[in-house]
PyMOL commands that place a pseudoatom at each C-alpha (Angstrom):
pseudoatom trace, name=CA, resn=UNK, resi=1, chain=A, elem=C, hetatm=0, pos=[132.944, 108.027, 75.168]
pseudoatom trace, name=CA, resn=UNK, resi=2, chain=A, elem=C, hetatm=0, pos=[129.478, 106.114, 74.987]
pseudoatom trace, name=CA, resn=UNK, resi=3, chain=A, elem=C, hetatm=0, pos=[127.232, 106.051, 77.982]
pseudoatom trace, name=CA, resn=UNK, resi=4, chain=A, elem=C, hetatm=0, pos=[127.132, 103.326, 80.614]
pseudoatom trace, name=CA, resn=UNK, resi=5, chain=A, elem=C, hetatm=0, pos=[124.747, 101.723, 81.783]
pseudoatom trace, name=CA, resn=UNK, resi=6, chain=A, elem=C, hetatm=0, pos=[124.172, 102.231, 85.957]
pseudoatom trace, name=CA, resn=UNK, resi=7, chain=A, elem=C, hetatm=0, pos=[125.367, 99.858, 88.470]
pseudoatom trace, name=CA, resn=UNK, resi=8, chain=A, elem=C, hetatm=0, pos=[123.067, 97.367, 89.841]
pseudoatom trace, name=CA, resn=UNK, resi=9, chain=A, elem=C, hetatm=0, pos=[122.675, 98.405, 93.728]
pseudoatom trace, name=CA, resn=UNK, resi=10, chain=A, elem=C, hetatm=0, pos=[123.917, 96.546, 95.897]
pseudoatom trace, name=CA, resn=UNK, resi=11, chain=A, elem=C, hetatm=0, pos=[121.715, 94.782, 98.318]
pseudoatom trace, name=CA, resn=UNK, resi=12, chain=A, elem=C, hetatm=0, pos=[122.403, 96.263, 101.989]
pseudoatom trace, name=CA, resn=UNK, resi=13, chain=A, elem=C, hetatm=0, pos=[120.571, 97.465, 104.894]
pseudoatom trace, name=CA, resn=UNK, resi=14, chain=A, elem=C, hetatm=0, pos=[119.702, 101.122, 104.986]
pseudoatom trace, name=CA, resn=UNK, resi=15, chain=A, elem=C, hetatm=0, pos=[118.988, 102.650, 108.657]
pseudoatom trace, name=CA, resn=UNK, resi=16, chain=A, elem=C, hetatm=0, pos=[117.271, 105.772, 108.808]
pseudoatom trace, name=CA, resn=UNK, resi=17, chain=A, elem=C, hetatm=0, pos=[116.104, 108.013, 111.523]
pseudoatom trace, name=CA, resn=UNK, resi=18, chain=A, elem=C, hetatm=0, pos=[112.538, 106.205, 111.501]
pseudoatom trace, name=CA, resn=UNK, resi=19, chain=A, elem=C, hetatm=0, pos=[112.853, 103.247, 109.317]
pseudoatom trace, name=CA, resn=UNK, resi=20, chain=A, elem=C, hetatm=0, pos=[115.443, 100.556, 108.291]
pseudoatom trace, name=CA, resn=UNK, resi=21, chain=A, elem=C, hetatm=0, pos=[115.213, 99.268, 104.823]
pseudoatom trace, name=CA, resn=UNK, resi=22, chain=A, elem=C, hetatm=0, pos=[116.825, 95.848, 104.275]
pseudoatom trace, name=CA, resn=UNK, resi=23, chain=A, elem=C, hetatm=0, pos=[116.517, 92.994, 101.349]
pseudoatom trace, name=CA, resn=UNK, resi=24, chain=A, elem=C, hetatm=0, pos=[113.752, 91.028, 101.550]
pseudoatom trace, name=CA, resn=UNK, resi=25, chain=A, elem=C, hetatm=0, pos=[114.330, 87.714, 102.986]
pseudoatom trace, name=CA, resn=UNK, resi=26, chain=A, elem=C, hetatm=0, pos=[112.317, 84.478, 104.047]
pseudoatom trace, name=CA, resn=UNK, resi=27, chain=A, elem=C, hetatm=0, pos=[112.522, 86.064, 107.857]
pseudoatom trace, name=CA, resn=UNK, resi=28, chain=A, elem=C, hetatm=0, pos=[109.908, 88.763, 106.527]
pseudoatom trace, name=CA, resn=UNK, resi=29, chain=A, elem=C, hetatm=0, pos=[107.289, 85.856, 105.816]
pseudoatom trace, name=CA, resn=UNK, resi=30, chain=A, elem=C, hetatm=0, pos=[104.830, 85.870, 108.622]
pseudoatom trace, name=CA, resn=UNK, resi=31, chain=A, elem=C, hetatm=0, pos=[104.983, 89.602, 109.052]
pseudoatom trace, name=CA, resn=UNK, resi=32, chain=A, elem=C, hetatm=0, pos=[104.384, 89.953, 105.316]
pseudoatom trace, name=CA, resn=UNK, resi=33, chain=A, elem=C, hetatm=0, pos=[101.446, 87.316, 105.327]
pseudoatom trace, name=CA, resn=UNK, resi=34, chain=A, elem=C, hetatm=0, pos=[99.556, 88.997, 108.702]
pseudoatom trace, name=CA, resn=UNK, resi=35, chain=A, elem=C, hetatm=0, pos=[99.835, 92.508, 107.011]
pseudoatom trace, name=CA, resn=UNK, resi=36, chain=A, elem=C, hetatm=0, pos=[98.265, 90.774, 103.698]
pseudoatom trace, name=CA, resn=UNK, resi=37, chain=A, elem=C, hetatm=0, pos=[95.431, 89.538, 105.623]
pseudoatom trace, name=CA, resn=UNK, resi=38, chain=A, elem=C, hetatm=0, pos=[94.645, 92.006, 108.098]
pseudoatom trace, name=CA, resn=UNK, resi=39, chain=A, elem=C, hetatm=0, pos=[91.967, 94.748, 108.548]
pseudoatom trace, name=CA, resn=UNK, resi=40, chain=A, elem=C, hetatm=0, pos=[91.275, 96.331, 104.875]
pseudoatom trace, name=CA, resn=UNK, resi=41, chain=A, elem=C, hetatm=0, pos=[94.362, 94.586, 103.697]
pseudoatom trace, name=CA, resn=UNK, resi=42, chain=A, elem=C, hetatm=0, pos=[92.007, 92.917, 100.758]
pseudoatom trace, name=CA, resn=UNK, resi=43, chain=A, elem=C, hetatm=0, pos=[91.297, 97.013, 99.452]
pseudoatom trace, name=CA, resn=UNK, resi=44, chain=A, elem=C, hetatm=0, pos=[94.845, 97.295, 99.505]
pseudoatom trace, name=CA, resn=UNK, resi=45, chain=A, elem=C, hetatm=0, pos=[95.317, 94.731, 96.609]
pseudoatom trace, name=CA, resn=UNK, resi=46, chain=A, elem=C, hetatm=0, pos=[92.711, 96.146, 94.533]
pseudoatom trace, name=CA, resn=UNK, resi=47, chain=A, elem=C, hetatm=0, pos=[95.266, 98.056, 91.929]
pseudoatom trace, name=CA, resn=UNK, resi=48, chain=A, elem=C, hetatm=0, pos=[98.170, 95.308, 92.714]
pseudoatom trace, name=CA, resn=UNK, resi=49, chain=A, elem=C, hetatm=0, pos=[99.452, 93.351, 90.281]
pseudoatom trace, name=CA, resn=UNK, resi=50, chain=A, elem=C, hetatm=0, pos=[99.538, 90.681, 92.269]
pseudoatom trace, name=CA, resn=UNK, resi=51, chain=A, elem=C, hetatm=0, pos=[96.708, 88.843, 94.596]
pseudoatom trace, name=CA, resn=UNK, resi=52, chain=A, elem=C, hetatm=0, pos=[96.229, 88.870, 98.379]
pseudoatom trace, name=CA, resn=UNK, resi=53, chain=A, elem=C, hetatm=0, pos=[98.771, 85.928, 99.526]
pseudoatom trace, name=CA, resn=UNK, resi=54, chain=A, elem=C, hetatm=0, pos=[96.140, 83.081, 100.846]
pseudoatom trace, name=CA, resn=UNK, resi=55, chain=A, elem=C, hetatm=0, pos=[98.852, 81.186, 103.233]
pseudoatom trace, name=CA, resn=UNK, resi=56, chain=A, elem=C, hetatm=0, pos=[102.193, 82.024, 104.287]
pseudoatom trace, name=CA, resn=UNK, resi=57, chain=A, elem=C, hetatm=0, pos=[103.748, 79.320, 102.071]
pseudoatom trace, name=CA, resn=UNK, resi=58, chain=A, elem=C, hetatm=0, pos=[102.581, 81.168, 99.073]
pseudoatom trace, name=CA, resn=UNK, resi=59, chain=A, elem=C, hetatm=0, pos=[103.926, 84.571, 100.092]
pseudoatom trace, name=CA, resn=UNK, resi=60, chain=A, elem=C, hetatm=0, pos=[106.953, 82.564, 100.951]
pseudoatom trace, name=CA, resn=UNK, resi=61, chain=A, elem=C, hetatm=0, pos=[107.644, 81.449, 97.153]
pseudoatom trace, name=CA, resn=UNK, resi=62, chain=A, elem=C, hetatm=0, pos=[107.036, 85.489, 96.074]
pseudoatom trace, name=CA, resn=UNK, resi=63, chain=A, elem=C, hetatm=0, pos=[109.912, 86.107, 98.148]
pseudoatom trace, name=CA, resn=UNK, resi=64, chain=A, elem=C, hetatm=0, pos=[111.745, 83.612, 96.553]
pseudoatom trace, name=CA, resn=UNK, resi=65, chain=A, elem=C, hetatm=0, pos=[111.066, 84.705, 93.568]
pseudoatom trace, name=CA, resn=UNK, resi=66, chain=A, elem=C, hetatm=0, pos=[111.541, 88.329, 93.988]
pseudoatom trace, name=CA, resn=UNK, resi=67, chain=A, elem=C, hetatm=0, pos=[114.905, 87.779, 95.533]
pseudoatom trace, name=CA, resn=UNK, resi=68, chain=A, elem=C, hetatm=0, pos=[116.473, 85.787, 93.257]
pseudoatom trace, name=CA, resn=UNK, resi=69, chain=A, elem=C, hetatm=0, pos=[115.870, 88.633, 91.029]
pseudoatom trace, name=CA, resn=UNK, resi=70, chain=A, elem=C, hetatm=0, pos=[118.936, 90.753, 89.751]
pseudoatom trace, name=CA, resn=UNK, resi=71, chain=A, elem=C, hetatm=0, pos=[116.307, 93.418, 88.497]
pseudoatom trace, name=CA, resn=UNK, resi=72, chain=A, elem=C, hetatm=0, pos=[113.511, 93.917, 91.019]
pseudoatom trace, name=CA, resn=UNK, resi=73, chain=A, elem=C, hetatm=0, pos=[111.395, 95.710, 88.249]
pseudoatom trace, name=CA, resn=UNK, resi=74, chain=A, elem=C, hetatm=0, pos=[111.341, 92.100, 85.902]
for i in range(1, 74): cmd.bond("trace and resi %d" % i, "trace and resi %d" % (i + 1))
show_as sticks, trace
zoom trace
């Protein structure tokens, strides 16, 4: 019998005793966008691949585009 490859996970929310882990979603935008821009949030980007979001339209098309993703690491 040949290997297989793994099952994609499923997308579902994951509570935990101190967190909750769910997909992201357009309903994370302005959250996302203030934590972007506050405080040291510009040092925080510095070994990202990706730039600090400028408005909350633009980190509104990453989520977009990272959710209509089938492989988040593509």
């Amino acid at each position: 019998m040949s290997p297989q490859p793994a099952k994609i996970p499923e997308r579902v929310n994951l509570d935990g005793r101190y967190a909750r882990l769910e997909p992201i979603g357009l309903q994370h935008a302005a959250d996302l966008f203030r934590a972007a821009r506050d405080g040291d949030a510009a040092q925080r980007f510095t070994y990202l691949f990706d730039h600090q979001p400028q408005s909350e339209s633009e980190i509104a098309a990453y989520i977009i585009s990272a959710s209509s993703k089938v492989d988040p690491l593509m």
